[in-house]
C-alpha positions in Angstrom: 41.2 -19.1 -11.7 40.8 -20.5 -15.3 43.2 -18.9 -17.2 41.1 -18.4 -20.1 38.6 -16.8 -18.0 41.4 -14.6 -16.4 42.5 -13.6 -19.4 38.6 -12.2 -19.8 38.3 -10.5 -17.1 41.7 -8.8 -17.2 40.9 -8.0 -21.1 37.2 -6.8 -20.2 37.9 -5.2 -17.1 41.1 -3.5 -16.7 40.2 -1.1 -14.2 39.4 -3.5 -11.5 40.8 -3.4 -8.3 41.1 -7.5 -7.5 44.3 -9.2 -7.5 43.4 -12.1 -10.1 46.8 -13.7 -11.0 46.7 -16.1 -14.6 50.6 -17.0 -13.6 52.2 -17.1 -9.9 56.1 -16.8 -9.7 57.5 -18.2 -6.7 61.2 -17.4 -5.5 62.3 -20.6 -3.5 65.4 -19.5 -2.9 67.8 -16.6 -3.6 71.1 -18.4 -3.4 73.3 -19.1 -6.3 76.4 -20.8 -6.8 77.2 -18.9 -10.0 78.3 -15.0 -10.8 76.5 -14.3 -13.7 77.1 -10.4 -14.4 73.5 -9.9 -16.2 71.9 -11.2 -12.9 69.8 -8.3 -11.2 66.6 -7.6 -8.9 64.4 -4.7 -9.9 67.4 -2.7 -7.9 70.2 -4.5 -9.8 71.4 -6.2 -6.6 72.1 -9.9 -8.0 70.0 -12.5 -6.4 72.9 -14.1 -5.0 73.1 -11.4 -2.7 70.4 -11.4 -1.3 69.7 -12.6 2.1 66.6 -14.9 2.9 65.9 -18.0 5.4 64.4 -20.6 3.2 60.9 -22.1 4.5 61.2 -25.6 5.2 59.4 -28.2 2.6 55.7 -28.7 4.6 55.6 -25.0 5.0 56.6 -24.2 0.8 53.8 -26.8 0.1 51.1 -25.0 2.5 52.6 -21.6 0.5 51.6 -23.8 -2.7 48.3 -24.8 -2.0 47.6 -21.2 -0.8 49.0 -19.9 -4.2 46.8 -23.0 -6.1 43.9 -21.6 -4.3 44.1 -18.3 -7.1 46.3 -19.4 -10.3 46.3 -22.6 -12.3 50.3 -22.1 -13.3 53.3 -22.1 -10.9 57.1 -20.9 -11.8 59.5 -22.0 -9.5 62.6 -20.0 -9.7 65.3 -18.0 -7.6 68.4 -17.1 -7.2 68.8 -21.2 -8.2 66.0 -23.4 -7.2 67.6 -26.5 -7.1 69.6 -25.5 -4.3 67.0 -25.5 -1.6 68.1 -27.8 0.8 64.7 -29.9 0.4 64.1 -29.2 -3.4 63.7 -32.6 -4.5 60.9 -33.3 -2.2 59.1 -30.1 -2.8 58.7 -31.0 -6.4 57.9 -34.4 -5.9 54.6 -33.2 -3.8 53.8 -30.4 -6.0 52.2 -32.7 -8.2 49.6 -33.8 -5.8 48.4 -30.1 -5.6 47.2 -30.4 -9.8 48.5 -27.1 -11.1 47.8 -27.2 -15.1 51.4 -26.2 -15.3 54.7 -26.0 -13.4 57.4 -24.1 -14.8 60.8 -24.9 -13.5 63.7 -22.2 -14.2 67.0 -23.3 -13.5 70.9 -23.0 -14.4 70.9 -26.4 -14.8 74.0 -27.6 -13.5 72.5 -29.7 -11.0 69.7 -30.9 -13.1 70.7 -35.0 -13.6 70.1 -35.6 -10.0 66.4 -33.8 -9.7 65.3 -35.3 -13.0 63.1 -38.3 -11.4 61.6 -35.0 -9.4 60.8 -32.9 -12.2 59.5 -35.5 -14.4 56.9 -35.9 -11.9 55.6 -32.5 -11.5 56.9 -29.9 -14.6 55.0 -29.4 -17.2 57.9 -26.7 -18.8 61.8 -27.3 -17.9 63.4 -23.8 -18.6 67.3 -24.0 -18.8 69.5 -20.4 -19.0 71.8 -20.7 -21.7 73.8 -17.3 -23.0 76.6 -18.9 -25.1 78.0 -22.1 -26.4 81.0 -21.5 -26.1 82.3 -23.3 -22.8 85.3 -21.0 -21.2 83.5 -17.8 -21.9 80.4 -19.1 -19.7 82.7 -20.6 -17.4 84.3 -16.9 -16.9 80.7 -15.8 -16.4 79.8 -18.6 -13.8 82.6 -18.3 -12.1 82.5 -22.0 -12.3 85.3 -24.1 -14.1 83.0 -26.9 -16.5 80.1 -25.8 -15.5 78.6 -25.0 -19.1 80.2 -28.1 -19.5 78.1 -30.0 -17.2 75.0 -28.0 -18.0 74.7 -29.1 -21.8 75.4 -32.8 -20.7 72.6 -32.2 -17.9 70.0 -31.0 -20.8 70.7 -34.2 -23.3 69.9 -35.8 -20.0 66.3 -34.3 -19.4 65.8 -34.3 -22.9 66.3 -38.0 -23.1 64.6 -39.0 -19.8 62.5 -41.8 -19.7 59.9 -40.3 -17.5 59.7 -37.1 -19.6 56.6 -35.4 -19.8 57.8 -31.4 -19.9 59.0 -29.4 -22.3 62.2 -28.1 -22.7 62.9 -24.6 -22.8 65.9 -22.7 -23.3 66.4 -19.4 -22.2 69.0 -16.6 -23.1 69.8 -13.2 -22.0 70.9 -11.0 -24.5 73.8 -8.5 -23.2 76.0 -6.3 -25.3 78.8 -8.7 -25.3 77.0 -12.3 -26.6 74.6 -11.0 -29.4 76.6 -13.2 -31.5 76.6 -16.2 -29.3 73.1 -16.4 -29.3 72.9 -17.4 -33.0 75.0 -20.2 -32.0 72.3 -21.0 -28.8 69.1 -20.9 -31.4 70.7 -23.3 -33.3 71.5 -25.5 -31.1 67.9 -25.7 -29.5 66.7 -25.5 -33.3 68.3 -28.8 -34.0 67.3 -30.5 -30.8 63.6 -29.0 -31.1 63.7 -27.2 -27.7 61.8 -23.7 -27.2 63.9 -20.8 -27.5 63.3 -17.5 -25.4 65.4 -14.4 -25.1 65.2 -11.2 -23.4 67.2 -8.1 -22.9 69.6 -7.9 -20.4 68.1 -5.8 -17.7 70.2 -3.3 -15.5 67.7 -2.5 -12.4 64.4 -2.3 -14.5 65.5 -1.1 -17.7 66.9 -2.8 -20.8 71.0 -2.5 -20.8 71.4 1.2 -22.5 73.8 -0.5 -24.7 71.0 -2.4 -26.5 68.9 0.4 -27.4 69.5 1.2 -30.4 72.0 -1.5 -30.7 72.1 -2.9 -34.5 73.2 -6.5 -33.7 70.8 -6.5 -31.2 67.7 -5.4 -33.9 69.1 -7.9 -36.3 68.9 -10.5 -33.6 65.4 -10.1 -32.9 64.7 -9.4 -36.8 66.5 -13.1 -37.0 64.4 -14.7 -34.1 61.2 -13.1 -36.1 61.7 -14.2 -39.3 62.4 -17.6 -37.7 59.1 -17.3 -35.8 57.0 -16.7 -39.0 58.8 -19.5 -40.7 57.3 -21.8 -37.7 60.6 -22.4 -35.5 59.8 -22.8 -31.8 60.8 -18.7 -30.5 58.7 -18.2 -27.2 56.5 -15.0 -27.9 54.3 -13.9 -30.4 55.1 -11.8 -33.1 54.2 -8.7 -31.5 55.8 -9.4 -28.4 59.1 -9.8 -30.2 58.6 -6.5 -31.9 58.4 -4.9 -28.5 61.9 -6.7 -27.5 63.1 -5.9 -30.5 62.2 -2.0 -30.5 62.3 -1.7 -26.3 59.2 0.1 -26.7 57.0 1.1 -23.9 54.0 -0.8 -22.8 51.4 -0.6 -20.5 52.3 -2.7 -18.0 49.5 -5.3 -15.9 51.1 -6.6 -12.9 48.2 -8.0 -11.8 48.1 -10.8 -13.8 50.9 -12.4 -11.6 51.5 -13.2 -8.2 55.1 -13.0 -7.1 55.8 -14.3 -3.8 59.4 -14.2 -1.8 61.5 -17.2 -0.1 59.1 -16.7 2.5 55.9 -16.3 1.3 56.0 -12.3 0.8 54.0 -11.4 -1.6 55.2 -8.4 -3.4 53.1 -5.2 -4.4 52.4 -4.7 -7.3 55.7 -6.3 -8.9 58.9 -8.1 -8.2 60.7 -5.3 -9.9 59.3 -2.3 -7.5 60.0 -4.7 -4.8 57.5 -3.8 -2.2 56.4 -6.7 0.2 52.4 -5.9 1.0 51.9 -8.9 2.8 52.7 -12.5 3.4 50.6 -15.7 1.4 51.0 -17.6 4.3 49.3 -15.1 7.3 46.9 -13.5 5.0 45.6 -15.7 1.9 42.9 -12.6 0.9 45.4 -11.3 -2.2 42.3 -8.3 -2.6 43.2 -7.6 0.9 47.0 -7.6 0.5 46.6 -5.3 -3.2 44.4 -3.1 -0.6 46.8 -2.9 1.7 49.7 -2.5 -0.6 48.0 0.6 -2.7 47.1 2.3 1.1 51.0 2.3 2.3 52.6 2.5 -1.8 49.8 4.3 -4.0 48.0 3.2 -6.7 49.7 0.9 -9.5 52.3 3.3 -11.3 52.9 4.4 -14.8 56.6 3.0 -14.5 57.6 4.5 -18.7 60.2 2.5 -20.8 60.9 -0.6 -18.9 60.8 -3.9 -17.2 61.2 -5.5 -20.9 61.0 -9.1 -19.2 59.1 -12.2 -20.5 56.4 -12.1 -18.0 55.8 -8.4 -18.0 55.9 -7.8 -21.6 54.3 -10.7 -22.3 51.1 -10.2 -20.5 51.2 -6.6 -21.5 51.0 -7.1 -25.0 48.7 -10.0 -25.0 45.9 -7.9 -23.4 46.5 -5.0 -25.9 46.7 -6.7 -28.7 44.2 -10.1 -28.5 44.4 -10.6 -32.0 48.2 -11.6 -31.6 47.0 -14.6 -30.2 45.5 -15.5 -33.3 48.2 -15.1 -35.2 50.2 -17.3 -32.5 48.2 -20.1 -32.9 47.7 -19.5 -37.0 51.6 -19.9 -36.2 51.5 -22.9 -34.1 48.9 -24.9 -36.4 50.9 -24.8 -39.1 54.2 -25.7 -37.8 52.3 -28.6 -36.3 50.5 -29.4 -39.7 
């Protein structure tokens, strides 16, 4: 579907009961080489723990075109993308299928070899970053020179000759790096990358040592006043405001589509976890929201939570339009 005309029907008719996804978010794989302690499903099980077969590159881009067939915008993610066996070809056919944007999230310390890949089919090249300082990722990864490697790996992308995405780095904010990530904006400040951050999430809440947490207000007051001043912070305004406060939103799940290694489709969010169906035996997503609201119930009033970028994001977007303005008042004149 269009996304503008999406974003219509969703704004205009929020009671429906069809399953029409702006943004699909596809887990390739779950594995991960690294340990990162903020890393958490809906359950707070890191991904690396989870156990999945990974489907085999023909049958990913079937699961692709199926996915095509209702969104216009694919993020590939896990667990760690790159390390499907098979990842480099994947990406390199993805562009044949004409999404109007590919959104690749990655850890990024295998990134140098995939670049030819990506440049080919990513549109936006998301990167994790939480600190710069190098041993105190490396504890985190559980990786000696990883972080290392990773920074070396982003001056790569961001110097390819085939580039054609943007660059987007993206940081978890935990109770022990709120500092750090002054450090991080500055460094993708200087190199003119996006910067996004979110609160650490512990199952589907915010870590209960940022609420309330003044050096994690004055962060977000920080990334705000740096938004306004026409800096590249992913978000609008409002948005940030809700990271910043944790407050509750009305959540729309049903603007995305997120599907499992192996094409599960889950019902109504990642973070409630419930496969209704798979993408790849049934393509009717009304017929998989049907059959997920007959064996889950309806769509539930989940409180103060899931303060991710996706969630929130489309949440607020739909509540408040006229934060879009404001975005691209924003946007023109940092451009002008």
């Amino acid at each position: 579907m269009n996304p503008a005309l999406g974003y219509l029907t969703h704004l205009l008719r929020p009671g429906s009961t069809r399953w029409r996804p702006i943004l699909a978010v596809h887990y390739l794989t779950y594995a991960c080489e690294f340990r990162c302690p903020y890393c958490s499903d809906g359950t707070g099980k890191p991904y690396h723990q989870l156990r999945s077969p990974v489907l085999p590159a023909d049958r990913v881009l079937d699961l692709f075109a199926r996915i095509r067939r209702h969104c216009e915008y694919l993020v590939i993610t896990g667990g760690e993308p790159l390390q499907h066996p098979e990842f480099n070809e994947i990406l390199a056919r993805t562009a044949a299928l004409r999404f109007r944007g590919v959104i690749l999230t990655t850890n990024g310390r295998h990134l140098e070899r995939a670049l030819p890949a990506v440049a080919g089919s990513v549109t936006e090249l998301v990167v994790s970053l939480q600190t710069m300082d190098s041993a105190k990722a490396d504890l985190e990864y559980g990786r000696a020179g990883a972080h290392r490697q990773i920074l070396d790996n982003i001056e790569c992308a961001a110097n390819h000759s085939g580039r054609k995405y943007d660059i987007v780095i993206s940081s978890v904010a935990t109770p022990e790096n709120l500092a750090d990530l002054r450090e991080v904006y500055q460094y993708a400040s200087e190199r003119g990358f996006r910067l996004a951050v979110c609160p650490q999430l512990v199952g589907v809440k915010a870590h209960s040592a940022l609420d309330n947490n003044p050096a994690y207000r004055e962060l977000f007051d920080f990334l705000i006043t740096r938004k306004k001043a026409g800096d590249r912070i992913q978000g609008t305004v409002d948005y940030l405001e809700y990271m910043r406060d944790l407050k509750k939103f009305d959540c729309r799940p049903f603007t995305m589509l997120v599907v499992g290694p192996m094409g599960e489709v889950f019902y109504p969010c990642l973070e409630l976890g419930h496969p209704a169906g798979n993408l790849l035996d049934e393509p009717d997503l009304n017929r998989i929201r049907r059959d997920g609201c007959e064996r889950y119930g309806p769509q539930p009033d989940c409180g103060t939570q899931c303060h991710s970028a996706c969630a929130l994001g489309f949440s607020r977007i739909l509540a408040n339009p006229l934060s879009l303005i404001h975005e691209g008042y924003l946007m023109a004149r940092a451009t002008g």
